[in-house]
C-alpha positions in Angstrom: -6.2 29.8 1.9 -7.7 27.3 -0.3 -7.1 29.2 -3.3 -3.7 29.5 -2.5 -3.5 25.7 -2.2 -5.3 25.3 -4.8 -3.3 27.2 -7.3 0.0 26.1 -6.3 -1.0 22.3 -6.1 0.7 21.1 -9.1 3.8 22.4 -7.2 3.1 21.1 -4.3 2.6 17.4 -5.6 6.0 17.7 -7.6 8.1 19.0 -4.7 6.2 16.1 -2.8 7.5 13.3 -5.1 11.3 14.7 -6.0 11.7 14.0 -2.3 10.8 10.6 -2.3 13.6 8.6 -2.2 11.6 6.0 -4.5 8.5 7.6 -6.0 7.7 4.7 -8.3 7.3 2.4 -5.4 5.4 5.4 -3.7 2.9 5.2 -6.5 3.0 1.3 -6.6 1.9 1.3 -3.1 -1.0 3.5 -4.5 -1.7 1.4 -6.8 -2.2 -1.8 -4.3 -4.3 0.3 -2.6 -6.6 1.4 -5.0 -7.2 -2.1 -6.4 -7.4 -3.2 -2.2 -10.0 -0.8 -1.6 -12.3 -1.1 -5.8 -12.4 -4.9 -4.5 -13.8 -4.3 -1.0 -16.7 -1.6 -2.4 -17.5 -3.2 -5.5 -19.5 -6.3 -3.8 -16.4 -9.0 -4.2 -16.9 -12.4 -3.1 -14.9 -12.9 -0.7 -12.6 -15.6 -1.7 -11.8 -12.6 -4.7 -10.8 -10.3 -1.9 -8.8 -12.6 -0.4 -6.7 -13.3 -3.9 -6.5 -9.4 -4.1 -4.9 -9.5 -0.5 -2.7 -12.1 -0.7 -1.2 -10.7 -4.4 -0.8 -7.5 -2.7 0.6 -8.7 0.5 3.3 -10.5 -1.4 4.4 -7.7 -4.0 4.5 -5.8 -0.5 7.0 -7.9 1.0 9.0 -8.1 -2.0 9.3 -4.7 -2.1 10.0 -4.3 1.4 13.0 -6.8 0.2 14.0 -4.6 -1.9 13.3 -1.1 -1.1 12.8 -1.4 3.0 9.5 -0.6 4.8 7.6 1.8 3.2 4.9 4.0 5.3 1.8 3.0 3.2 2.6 -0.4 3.5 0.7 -0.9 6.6 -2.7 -0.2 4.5 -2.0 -3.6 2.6 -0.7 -5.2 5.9 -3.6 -4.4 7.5 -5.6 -6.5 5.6 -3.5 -9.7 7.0 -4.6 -8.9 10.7 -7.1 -12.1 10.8 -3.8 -14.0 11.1 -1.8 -11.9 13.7 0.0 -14.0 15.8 -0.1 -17.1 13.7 2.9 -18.8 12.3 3.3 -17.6 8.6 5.1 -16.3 5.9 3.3 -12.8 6.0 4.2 -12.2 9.9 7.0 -13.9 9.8 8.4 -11.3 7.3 7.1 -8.3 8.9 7.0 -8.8 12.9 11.1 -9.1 13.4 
């Protein structure tokens, strides 16, 4: 079976990303959450996570603007949890 998979993957990941509606904003999303995820294994300081989180949870909500919720969004959203509840511009955005 794996094989199979294996052979045909190529395929796979094309047919997967023609029926995106927005594939570069699929792979931006990535992209936040590669950098997220290098900062939080890499031995950051904190207060260098924290930038990290804050640039990513603001290119998230523009592109939310722009392009509506997107399903990996809540990986960089999840990072903003600390502050659930509170009054600001981050759950402000997202919790209507």
């Amino acid at each position: 079976m794996f094989a199979d998979i294996e052979s045909e993957y190529e395929d796979h990941i094309s047919e997967f990303f023609n029926n995106l509606k927005h594939p570069e904003i699929y792979k931006e999303i990535d992209s936040l959450y590669a950098v997220n995820q290098e900062y939080r294994t890499n031995g950051s300081e904190c207060v260098e996570i924290a930038r990290i989180d804050s640039l990513n949870i603001k290119r998230l909500i523009e592109i939310t603007k722009d392009y509506g919720w997107q399903n990996k969004g809540w990986i960089i959203l999840w990072h903003q949890r600390g502050t659930y509840g509170k009054s600001n511009y981050v759950w402000n955005f997202f919790k209507p």
